[in-house]
GUDREN-567150 format. One line per field, with one value per residue: residue number from 1; residue in three letters; x, y, z of N, C-alpha, C in turn. Coordinates in steps of 0.05 Angstrom, whole numbers, plus 32768, in hexadecimal, padded with zeros to 4 digits. Layout:
residues N
num c(NUM ...) .
residuo c(ala ...) .
n.xx c(X ...) .
n.yy c(Y ...) .
n.zz c(Z ...) .
ca.xx c(X ...) .
ca.yy c(Y ...) .
ca.zz c(Z ...) .
c.xx c(X ...) .
c.yy c(Y ...) .
c.zz c(Z ...) .
end
This chain:
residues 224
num c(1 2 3 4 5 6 7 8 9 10 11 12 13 14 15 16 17 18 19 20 21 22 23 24 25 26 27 28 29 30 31 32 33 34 35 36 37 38 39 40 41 42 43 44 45 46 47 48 49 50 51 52 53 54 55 56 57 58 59 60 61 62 63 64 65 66 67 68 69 70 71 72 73 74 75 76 77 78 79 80 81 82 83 84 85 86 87 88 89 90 91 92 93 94 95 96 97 98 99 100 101 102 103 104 105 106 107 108 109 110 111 112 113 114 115 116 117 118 119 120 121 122 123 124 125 126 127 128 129 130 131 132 133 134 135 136 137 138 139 140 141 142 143 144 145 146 147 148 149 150 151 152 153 154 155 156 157 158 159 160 161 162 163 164 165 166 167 168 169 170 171 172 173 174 175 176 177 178 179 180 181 182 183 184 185 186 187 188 189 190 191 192 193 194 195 196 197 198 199 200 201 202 203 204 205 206 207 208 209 210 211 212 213 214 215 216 217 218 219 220 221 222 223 224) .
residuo c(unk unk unk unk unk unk unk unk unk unk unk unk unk unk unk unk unk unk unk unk unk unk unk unk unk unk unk unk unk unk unk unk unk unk unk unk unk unk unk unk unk unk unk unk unk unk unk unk unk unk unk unk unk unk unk unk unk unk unk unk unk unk unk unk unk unk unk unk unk unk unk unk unk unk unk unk unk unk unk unk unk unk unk unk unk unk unk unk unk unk unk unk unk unk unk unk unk unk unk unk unk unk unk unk unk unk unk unk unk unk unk unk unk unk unk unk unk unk unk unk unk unk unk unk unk unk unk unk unk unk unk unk unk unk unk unk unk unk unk unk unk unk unk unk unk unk unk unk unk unk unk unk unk unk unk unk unk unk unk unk unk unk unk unk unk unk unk unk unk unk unk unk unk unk unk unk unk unk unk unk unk unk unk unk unk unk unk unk unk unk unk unk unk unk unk unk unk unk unk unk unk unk unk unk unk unk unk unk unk unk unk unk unk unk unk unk unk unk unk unk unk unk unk unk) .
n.xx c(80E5 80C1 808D 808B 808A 8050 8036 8035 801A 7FEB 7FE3 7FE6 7FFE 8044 8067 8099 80B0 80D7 80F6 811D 8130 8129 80F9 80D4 80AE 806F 8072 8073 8091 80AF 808E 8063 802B 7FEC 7FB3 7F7A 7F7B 7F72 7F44 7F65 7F96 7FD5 8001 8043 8045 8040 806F 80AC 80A8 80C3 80E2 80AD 8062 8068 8046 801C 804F 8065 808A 80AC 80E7 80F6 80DF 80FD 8130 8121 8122 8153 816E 815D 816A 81A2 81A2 818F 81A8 819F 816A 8129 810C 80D4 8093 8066 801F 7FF5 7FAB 7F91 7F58 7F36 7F48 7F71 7FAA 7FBF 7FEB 801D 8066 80AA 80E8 8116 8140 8166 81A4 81D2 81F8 81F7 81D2 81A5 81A7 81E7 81F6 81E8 81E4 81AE 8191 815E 813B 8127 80FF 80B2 8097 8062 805F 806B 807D 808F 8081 8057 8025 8029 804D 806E 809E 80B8 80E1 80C1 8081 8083 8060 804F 8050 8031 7FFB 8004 7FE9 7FC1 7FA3 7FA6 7F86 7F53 7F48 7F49 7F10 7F09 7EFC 7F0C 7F31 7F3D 7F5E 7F73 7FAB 7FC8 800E 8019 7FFB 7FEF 800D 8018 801C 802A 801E 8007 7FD1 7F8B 7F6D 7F3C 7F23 7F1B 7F13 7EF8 7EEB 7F17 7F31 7F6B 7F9B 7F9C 7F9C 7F6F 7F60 7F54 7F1A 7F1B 7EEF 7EBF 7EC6 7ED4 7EA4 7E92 7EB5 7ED7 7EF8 7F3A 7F52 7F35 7F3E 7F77 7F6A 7F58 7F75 7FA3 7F86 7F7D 7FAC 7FB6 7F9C 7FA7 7FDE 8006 7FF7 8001 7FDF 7FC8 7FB4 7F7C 7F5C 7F1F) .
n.yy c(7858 7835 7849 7869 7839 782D 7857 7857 7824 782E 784C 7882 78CC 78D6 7917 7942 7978 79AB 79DF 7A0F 7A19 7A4B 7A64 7A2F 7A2D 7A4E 7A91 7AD8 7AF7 7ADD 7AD3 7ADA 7AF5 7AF6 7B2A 7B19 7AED 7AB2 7A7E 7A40 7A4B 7A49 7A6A 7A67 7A33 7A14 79F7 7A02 79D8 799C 798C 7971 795A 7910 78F4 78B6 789B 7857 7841 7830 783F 7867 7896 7891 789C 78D3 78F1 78E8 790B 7933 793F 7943 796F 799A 799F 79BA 79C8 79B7 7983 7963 7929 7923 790C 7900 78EF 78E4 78DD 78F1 7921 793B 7945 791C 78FA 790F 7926 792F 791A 792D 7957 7994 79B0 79D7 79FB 7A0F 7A3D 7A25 7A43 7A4A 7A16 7A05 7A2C 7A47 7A76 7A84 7A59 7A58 7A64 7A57 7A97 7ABB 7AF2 7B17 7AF4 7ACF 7A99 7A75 7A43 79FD 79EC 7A0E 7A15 79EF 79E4 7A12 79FD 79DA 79EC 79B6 7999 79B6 79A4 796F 7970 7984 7953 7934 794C 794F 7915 7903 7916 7949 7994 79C7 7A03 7A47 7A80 7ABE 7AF6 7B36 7B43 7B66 7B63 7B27 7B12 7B13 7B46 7B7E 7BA7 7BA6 7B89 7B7E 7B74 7B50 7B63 7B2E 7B0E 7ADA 7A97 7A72 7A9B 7AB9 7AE9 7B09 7AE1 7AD0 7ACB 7AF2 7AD1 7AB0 7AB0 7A7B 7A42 79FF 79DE 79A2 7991 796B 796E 7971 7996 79CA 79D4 79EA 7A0D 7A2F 7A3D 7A5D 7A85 7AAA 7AAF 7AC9 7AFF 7B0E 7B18 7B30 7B23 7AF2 7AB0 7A79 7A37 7A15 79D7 79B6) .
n.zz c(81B8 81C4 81C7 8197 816E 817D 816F 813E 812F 8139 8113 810F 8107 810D 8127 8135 8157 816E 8196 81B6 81F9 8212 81FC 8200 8223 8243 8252 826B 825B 822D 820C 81D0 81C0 81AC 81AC 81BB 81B0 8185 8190 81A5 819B 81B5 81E4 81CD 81CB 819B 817B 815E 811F 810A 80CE 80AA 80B4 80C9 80A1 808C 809D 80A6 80C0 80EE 80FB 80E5 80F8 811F 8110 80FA 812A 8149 8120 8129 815D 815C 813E 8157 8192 81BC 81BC 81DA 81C7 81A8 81A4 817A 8165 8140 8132 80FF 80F4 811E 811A 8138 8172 818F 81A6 81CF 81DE 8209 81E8 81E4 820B 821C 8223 8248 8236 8204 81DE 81A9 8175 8171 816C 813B 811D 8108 810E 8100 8107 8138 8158 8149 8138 8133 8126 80F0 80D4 8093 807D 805E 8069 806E 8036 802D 804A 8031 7FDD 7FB9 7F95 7F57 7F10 7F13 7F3B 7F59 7F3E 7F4C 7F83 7F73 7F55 7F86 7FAA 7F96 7F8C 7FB8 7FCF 7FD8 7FEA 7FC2 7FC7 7FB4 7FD2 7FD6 7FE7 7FF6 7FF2 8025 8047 8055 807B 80BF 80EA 8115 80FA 80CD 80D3 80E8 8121 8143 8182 81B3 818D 815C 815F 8157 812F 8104 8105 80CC 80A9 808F 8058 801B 7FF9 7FAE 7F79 7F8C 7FBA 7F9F 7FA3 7FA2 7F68 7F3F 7F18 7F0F 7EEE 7EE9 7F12 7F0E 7EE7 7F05 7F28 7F05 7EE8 7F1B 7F28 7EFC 7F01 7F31 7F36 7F4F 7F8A 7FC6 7FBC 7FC4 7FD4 7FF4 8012 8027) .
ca.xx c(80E0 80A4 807E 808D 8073 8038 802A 803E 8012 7FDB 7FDC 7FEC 8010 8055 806F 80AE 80B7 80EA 80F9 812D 8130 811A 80DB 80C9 8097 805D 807C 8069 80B1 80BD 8075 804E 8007 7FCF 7FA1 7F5A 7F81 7F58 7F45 7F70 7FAD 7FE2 8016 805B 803D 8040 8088 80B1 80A4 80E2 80D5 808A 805D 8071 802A 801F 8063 8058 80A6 80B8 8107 80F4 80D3 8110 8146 8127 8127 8175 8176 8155 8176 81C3 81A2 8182 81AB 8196 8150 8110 80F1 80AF 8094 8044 8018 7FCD 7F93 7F76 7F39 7F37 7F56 7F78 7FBC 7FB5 7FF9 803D 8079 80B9 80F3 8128 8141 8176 81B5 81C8 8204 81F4 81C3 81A1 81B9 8201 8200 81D9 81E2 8194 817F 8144 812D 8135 80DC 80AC 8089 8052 805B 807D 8086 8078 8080 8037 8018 8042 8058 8085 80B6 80C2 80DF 80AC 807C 807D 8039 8045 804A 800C 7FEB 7FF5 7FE4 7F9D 7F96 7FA2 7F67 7F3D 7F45 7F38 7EFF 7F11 7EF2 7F2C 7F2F 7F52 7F63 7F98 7FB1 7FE5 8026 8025 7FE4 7FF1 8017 8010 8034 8022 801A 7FEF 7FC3 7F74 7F70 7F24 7F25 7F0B 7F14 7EE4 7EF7 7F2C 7F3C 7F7F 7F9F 7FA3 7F9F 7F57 7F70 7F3B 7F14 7F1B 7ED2 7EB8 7ED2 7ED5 7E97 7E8C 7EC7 7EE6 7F12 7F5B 7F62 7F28 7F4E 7F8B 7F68 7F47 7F95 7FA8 7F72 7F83 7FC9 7FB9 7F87 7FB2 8003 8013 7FEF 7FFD 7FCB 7FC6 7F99 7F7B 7F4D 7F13) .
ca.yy c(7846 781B 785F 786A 7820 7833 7872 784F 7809 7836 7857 78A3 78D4 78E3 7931 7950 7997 79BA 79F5 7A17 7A18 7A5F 7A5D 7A1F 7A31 7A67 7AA7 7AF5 7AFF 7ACC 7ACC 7AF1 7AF1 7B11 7B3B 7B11 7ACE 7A93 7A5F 7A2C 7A55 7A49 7A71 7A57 7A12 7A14 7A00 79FB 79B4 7989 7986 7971 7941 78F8 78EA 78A1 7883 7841 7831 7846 7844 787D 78A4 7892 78B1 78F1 78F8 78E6 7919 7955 7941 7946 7991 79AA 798C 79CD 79C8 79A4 796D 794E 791E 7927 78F6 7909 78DD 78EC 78D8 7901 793D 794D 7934 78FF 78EF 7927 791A 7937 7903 7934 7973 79AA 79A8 79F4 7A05 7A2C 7A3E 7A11 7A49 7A4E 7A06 79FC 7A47 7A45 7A85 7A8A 7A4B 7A5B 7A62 7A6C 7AB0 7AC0 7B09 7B14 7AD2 7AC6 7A7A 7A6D 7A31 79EA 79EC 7A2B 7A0A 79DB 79FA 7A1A 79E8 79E7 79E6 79A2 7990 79C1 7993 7956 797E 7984 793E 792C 795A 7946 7900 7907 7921 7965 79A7 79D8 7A24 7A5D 7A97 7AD6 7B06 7B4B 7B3B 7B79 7B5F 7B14 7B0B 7B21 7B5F 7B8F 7BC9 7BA7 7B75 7B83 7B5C 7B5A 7B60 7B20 7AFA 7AC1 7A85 7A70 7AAB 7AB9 7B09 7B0E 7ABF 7ACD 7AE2 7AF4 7ABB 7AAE 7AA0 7A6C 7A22 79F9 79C6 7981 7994 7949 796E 7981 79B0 79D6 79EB 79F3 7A1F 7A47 7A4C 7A67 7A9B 7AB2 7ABC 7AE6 7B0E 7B1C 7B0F 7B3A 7B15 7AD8 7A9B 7A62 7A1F 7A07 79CA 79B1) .
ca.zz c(81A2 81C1 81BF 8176 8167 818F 8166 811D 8135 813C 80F8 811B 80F2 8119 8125 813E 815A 8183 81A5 81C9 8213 821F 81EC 81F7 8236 8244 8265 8267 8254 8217 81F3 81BB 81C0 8197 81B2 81BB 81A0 817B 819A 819C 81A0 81D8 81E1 81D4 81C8 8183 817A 8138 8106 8100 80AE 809E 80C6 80B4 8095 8080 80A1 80B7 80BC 810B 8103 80D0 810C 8138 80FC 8104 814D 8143 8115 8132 8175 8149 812E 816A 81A9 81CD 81CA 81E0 81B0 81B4 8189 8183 8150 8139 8131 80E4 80FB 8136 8117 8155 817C 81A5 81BB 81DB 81F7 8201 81E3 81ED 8220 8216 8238 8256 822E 81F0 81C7 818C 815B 8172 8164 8120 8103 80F8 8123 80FA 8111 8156 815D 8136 813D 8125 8119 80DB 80C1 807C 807A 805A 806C 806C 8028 8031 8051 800F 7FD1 7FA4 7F87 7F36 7F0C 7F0C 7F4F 7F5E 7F2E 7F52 7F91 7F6C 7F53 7F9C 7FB8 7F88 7F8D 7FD4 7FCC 7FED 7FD7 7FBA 7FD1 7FB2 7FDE 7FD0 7FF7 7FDE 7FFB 803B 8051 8053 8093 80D8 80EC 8122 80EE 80B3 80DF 80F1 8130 8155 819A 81BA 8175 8159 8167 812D 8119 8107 80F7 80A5 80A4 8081 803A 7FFF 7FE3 7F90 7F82 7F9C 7FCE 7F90 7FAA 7F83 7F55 7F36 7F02 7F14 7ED7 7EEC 7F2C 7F0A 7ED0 7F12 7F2B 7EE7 7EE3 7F31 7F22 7EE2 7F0B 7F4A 7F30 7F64 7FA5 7FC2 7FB6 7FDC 7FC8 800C 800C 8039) .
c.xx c(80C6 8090 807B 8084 8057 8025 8023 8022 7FF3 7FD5 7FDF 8000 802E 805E 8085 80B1 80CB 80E6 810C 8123 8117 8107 80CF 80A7 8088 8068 8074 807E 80B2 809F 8067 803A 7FFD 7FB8 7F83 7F62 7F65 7F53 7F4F 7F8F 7FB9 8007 8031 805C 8044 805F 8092 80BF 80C0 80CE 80B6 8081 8062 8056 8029 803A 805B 807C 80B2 80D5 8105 80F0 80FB 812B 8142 8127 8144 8182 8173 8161 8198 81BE 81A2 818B 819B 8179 8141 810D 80DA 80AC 8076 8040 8001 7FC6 7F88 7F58 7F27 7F36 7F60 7F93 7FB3 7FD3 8016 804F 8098 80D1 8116 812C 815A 8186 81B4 81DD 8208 81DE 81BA 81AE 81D7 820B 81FA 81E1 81CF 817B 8164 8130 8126 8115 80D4 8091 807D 804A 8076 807F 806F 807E 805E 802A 802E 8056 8074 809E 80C3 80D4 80C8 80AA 807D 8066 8036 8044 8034 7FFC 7FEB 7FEF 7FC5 7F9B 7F8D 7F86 7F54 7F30 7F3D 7F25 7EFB 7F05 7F0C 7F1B 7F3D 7F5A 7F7F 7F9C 7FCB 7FFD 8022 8004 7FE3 7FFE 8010 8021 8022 801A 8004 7FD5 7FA6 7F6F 7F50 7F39 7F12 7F0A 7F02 7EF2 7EFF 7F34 7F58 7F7E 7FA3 7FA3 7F85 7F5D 7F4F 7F33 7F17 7F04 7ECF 7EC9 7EC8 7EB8 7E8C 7E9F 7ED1 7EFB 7F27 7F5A 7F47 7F38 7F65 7F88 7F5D 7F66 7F9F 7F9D 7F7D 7F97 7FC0 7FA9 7F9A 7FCB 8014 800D 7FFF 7FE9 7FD6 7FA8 7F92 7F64 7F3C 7EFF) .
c.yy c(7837 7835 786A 7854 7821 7844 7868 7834 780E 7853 787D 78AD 78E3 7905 7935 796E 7996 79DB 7A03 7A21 7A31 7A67 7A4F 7A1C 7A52 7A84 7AC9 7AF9 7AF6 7ACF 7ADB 7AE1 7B0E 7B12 7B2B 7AFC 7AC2 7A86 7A4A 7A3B 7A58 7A53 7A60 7A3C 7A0D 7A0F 79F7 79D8 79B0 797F 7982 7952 7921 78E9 78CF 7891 786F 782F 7846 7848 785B 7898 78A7 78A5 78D3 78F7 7905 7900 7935 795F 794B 7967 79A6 79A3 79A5 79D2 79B2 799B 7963 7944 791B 7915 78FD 78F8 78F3 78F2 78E7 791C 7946 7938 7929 78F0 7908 7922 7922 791D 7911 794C 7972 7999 79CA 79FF 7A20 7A20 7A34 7A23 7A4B 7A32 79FF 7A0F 7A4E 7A5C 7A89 7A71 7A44 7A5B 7A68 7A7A 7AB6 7AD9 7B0E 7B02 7AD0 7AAB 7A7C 7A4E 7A1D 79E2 7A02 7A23 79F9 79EF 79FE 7A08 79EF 79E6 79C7 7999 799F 79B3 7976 7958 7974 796B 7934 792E 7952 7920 78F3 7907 793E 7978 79BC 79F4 7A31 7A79 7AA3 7AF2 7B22 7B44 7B53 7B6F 7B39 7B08 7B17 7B2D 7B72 7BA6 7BBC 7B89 7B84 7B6C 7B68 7B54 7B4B 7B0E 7AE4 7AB4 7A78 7A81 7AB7 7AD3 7AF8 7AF3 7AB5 7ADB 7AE1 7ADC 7ABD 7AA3 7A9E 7A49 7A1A 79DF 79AF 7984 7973 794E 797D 799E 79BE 79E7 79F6 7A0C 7A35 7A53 7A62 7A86 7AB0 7AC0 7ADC 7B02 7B25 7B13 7B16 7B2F 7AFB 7ACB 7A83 7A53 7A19 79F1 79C0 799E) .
c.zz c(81A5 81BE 81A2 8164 816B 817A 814E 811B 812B 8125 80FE 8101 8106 810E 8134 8141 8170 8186 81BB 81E6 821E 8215 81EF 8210 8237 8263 825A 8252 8237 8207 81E5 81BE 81AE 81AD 81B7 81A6 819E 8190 8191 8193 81B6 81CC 81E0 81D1 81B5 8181 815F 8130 8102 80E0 80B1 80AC 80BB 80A7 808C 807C 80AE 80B9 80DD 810E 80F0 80E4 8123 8127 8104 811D 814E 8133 8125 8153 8169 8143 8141 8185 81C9 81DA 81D0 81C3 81B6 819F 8190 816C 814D 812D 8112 80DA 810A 812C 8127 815F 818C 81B6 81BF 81E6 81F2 81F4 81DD 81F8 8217 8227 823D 824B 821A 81D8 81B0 8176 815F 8166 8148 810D 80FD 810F 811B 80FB 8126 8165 814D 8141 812E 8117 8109 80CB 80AA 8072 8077 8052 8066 8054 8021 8039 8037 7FFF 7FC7 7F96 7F65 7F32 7F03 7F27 7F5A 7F50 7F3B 7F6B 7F90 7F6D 7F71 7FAA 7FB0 7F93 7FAE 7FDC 7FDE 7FD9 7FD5 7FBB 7FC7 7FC2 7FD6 7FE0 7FE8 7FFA 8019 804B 8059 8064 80AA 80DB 80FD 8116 80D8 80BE 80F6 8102 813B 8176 81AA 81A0 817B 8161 8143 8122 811C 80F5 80D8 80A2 8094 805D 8025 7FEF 7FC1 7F92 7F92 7FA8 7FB4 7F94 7F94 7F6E 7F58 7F21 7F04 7F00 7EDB 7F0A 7F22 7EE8 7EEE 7F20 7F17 7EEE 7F01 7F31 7F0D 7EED 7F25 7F4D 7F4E 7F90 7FAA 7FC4 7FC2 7FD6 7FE5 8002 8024 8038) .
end
């Protein structure tokens, strides 16, 4: 709790992941790796988001609920509760805040084997909204105002559905990879990075047009 004051005091954005026992460390045995990984890829590290980071809580018994919670979902596995600096772009604080016991399995107890790690080959969870339901075109719209008002530049990229995930059979990996680069995680720009854009319905007429162009891809807004 005085660590969760600590984090909240200091304007951090709290995180929650877990991981079952036998995933949750780097072994020959337990880990997928790519071929001439990014930089900035650690095996097995990566472990799976308790819901979405708590962005702009400043209420620490809010922080302490989900703990409570994800400790009640997940008694089997590891928790950690990490917090990133905005400013920074980068974490800044880790720590486990709960350990397994040795009985059985997180899915025997939850039912949720497909939340058991997450793996990067195969998985078509795309980017943090995926987990949500499907936004409407009105919540993509206040998506935009958001970006905008930000002052963020808006991106369209689309990809055809068999090409859009990683998969040992449809993935062009280099050997020795750039640094950042992630298999099929580079999808086809639309145009152009939207730069100095100030009018929402200009992104959401360049959405429009995208769709009608490539129905059959998926599309994805990124912003920078």
């Amino acid at each position: 709790a005085k660590q969760v004051d600590m984090i909240i005091a200091k304007g951090l954005s709290p995180c929650l992941e877990f991981a079952p026992e036998e995933s949750s460390f780097v072994s020959n045995d337990n880990t997928v790796r790519f071929c001439g990984s990014a930089a900035g890829y650690y095996d097995n590290r990566y472990w799976t988001m308790w819901k979405l980071p708590m962005f702009g809580c400043t209420d620490p018994s809010q922080v302490l609920r989900e703990i409570s919670e994800c400790r009640s979902s997940y008694p089997q596995c590891y928790i950690r509760l990490a917090a990133f600096d905005s400013i920074k772009q980068v974490q800044v604080i880790s720590f486990i805040v709960h350990k397994p016991g040795r009985s059985r399995s997180a899915w025997a107890v939850t039912g949720e084997k497909d939340m058991k790690v997450w793996n990067p080959i195969d998985n078509k969870k795309f980017e943090t909204f995926s987990y949500l339901p499907p936004l409407s075109d009105g919540d993509i719209a206040k998506q935009v105002d958001m970006i905008i008002s930000k002052g963020l530049s808006p991106c369209l990229e689309f990809a055809p559905a068999e090409s859009s995930f990683v998969s040992s059979e449809n993935t062009v990996r280099f050997c020795g990879s750039a640094a950042g680069y992630y298999d099929n995680r580079y999808w086809t720009m639309w145009k152009l990075p939207m730069f100095g854009c100030t009018d929402p319905s200009q992104v959401l007429r360049e959405i429009s047009e995208c769709r009608s162009s490539y129905p059959q891809c998926y599309i994805r807004l990124a912003a920078f």
